[in-house]
N, C-alpha and C positions, 0 to 999 in steps of 0.2 A: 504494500500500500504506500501510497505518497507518502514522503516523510521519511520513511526507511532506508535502510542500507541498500538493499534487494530490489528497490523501486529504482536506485539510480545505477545500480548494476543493470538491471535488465537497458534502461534506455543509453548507457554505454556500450553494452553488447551490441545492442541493436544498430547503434551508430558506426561501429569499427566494422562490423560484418557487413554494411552498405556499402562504407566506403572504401574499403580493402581492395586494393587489384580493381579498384572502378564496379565494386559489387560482380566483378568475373572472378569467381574459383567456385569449387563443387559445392563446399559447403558457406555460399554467402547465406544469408537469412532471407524467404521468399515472403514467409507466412508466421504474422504476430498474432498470439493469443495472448487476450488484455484481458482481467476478470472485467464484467460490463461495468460495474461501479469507477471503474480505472481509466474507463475509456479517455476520456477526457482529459484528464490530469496526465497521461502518457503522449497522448495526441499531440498536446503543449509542451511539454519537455524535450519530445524528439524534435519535435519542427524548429526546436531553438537549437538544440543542435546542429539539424542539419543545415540551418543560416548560416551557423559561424563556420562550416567546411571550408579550408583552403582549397578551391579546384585550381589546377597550375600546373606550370611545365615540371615534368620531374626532376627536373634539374635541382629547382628550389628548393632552399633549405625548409620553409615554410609551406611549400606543399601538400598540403594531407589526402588530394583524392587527383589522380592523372585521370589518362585518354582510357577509352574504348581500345580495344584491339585494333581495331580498322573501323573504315567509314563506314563497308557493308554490315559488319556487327551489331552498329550505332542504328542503321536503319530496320536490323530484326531488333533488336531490343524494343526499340520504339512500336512494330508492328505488334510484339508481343505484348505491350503496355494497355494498345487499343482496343483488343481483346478483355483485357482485364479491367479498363472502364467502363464495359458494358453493363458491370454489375456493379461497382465499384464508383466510389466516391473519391476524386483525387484531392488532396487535400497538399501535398506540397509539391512544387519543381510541376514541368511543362516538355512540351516538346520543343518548346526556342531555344534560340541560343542564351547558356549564364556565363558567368562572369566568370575569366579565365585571365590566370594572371601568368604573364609571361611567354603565350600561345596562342596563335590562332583558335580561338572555337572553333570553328566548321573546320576549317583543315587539320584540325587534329581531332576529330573524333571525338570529344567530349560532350559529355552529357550529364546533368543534373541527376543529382538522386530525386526518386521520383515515388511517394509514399499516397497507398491509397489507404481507403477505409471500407471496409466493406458492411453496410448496414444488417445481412441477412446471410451470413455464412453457412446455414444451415440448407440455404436455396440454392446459393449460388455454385455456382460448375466450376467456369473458368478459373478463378481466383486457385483452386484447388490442384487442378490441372495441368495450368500453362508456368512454364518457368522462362520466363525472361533472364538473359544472361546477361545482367546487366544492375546498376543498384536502382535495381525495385523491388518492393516490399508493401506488402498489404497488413493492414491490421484489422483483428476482426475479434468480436466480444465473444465472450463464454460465461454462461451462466451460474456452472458448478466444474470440480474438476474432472467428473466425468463426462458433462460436456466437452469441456476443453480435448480430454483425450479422443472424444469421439472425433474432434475437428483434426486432430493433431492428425490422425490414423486416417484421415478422406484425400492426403498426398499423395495416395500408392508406394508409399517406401518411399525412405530419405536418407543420405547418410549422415546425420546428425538431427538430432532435438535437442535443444537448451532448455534448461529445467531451470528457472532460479527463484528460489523457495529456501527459506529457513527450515521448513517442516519434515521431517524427516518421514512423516506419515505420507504425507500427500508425495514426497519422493518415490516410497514402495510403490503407490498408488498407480504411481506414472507407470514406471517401469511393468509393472506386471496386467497395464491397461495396453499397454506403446509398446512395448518392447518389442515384440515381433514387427512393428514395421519401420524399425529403425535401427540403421547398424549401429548407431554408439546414443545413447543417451547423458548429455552434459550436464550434470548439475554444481550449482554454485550459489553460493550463501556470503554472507558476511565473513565466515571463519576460511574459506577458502580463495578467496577472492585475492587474496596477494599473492599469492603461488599458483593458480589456475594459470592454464596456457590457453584458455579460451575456448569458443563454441569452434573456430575453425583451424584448432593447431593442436591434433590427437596428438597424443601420447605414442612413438615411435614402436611400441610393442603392443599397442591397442588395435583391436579386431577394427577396419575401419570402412563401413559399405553400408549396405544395405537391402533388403528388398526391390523388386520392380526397376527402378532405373541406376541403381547402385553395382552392377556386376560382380553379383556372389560374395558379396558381403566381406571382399581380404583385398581393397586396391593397397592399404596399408596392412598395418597388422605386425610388423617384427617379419619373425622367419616366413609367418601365415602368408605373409605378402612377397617375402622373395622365393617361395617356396613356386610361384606360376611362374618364374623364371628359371626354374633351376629341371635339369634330366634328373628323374628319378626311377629305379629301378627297382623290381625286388630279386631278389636272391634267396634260392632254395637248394637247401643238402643238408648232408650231415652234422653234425656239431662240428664234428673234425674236420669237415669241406670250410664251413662257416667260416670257424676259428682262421683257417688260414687264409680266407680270403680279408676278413674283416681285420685281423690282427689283435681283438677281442677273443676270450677265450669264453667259450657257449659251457655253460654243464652239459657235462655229458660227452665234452669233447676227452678224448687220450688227457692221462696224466702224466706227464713226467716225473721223474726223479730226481729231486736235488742231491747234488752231489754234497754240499754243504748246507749250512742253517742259508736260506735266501736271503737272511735278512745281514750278512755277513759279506753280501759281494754286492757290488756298485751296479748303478742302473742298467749298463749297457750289457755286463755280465748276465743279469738275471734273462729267463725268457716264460714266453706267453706258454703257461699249463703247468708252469713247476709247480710241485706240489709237496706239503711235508703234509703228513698224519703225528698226531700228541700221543702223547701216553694217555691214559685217562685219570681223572680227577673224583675221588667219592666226593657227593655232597652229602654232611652231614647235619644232624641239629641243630650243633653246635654253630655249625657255620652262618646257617641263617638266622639264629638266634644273636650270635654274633654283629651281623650285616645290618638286620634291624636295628640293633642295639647303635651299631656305630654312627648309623646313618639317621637314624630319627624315623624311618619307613616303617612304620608297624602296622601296615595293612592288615586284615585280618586273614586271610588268605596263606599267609606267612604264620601266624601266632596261635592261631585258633581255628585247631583244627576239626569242632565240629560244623563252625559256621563254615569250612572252607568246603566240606563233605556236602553243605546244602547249595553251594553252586556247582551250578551243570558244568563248569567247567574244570575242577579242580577234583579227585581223589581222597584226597590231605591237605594236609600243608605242604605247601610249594615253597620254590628256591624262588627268590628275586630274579626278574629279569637282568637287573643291571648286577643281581651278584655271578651269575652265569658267564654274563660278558668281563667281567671283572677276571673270572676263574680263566677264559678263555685267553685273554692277553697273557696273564702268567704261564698259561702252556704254552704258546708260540713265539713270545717276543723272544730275541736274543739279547741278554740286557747289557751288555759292552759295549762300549762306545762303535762305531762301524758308518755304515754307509744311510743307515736310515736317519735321518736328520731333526725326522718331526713327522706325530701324528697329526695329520689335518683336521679328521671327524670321520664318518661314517654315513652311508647311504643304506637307503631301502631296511631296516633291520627290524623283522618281523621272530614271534616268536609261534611255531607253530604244533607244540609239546608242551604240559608242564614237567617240571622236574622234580621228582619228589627225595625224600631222606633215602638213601640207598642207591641213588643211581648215580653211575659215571659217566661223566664225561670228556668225551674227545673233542679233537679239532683237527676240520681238514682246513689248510690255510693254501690259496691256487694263487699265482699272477694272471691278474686278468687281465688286464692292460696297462699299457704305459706312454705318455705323453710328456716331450720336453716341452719345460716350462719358461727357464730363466738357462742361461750359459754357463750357470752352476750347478743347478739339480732340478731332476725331473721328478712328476708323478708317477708313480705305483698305483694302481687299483689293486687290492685284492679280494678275492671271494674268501668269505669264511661262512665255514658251517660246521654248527653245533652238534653232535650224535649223542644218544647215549648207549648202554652197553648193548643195547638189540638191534643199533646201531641205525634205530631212527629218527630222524631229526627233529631236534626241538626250536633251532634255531639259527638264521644264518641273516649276513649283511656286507658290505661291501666298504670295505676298511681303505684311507686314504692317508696314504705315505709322499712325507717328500726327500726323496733318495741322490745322493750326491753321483756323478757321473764318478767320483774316481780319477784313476789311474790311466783309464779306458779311453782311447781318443779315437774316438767316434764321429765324423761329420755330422 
């Protein structure tokens, strides 16, 4: 509402997306939804904006709004305009020439931002329809916000809606009214409004399209978007065809034999499948009574083993996931100084067992792959997986090392 943060956000929006690239790019603003008590009080705002626009050679430093593309452009825009008065009320800018500072008007293609009004959105076609590539824009009333979204949704697909609303309600509202017919939904508030990149300047790894005239909804998008430029293929065989094609080692692929602890010889030494097996480890009482104890973890699952016998998923009492992982490093690390530098963290690490008092545990520890990082040390991936003594697993995850090249002079 007038007065508000939001109220002069929305008519900033409105003004930069008009006049941006001459209201030429995908996502300028066609079509304004004003709640109807607003009309007015927005009507007036923008128009005082759009008076004070610098139109001018882009040369100037003072410029705020250039030329048309061409002169042909200038006259579809204008065709597209005429169309859109038929229902449509103009209330600022014309088809004549304005005031251009440092450039020919007519020989350069420029033209006035050009804002209708439309009295009856709900009737009208065109307004809906026709997109002028050019800075025009219509504004038209809504009654509730499901009005509004109803109007939002009669585009046929956009790559962009601007949302700007404090409400966190009426946000859900949009999105799960709108969302299907818009590739990105923008919203902006008071608290986001300094760091927003705006209705026409997505986010570089933001899905970025639309519905209907948007082309499959990934022109941007991150990899989504380089992803229709790029040959992609698939590849099928065996773990072991895999492995050697991809340079990732698949389970299921051949194991190797390390000749020594892997974690004992430099990046370029190690290869993809080596493999050690642990000795195994009991878990006892102790140990989890222990674990809880040290760690503050006294889930009941762990302590109390009749409550642990009433979930479906427990026997007893169980070992800690993270004392498991804990046991697991102590079987595989080599712990003297050597080639591994630093654990980085872990991926994907699912527990798919529990582990109760009396069971052992081993560990298979595989190189999965390896990537140079820096001209000093590269990454390790490795697979690990947890067995117990029936030697079926309870748990595995994908452990990150950054391992020094060594000795080894490797291009």
């Amino acid at each position: 509402m007038p007065g508000t943060a939001e109220f002069d956000l929305f008519v900033t929006e409105i003004h930069r997306e008009m006049t941006t690239k001459a209201g030429q790019k995908c996502t300028a603003i066609r079509r304004i939804m004003v709640p109807e008590a607003y009309m007015e009080a927005v009507q007036i705002a923008l128009k005082e904006r759009l008076l004070t626009t610098k139109i001018g050679h882009p040369a100037l430093a003072a410029t705020e709004m250039g030329a048309l593309v061409s002169l042909g452009q200038r006259l579809d825009v204008r065709a597209q305009a005429r169309l859109i008065a038929k229902e449509c009320d103009l209330i600022f800018g014309d088809e004549g020439s304005c005031h251009v500072e440092g450039a020919d008007a007519e020989a350069g293609a420029f033209l006035s931002p050009i804002l209708f009004r439309c009295p009856d959105p709900d009737k009208a076609v065109s307004v809906h329809e026709v997109e002028a590539f050019g800075p025009v824009a219509t504004l038209m009333p809504y009654r509730n916000i499901d009005h509004g979204i109803s109007l939002l949704n009669r585009g046929g697909g956009s790559l962009v809606a601007s949302v700007i609303t404090h409400d966190p309600a009426v946000a859900r509202q949009v999105v799960l009214g709108a969302g299907s017919f818009h590739g990105r939904l923008y919203f902006n508030d008071r608290v986001s409004q300094a760091e927003s990149t705006g209705h026409g300047s997505p986010l570089p790894h933001m899905v970025h399209g639309g519905p209907g005239r948007a082309g499959g909804s990934e022109e941007l998008g991150g990899l989504r978007g380089v992803k229709h430029y790029m040959q992609r293929s698939a590849v099928q065989g065996s773990p072991d065809m895999l492995t050697a094609v991809t340079g990732t080692w698949i389970k299921g692929a051949a194991e190797l034999t390390a000749a020594s602890h892997p974690f004992t010889r430099d990046f370029y030494q190690l290869q993809i499948g080596e493999t050690i097996h642990t000795a195994g480890r009991e878990v006892s009482l102790e140990d989890i009574e222990h674990f809880a104890e040290f760690t503050g973890d006294r889930f009941y699952a762990h302590m109390d083993a009749e409550a642990a016998k009433a979930n479906p998923f427990f026997p007893d009492r169980v070992a800690h996931g993270y004392l498991l992982l804990s046991f697991a490093a102590g079987l595989f690390v080599e712990p003297n100084p050597g080639p591994v530098l630093a654990n980085t963290g872990l991926n994907t690490l699912s527990f798919q067992q529990p582990v109760v008092v009396g069971d052992c545990i081993k560990v298979q520890l595989t190189v999965k792959r390896k990537t140079r990082r820096t001209e000093e040390y590269g990454e390790v991936r490795w697979a690990v997986v947890l067995r117990n003594q029936n030697l079926d697993q309870v748990a595995e995850y994908e452990l990150l090392t950054m391992n020094s090249y060594g000795e080894t002079k490797v291009p």
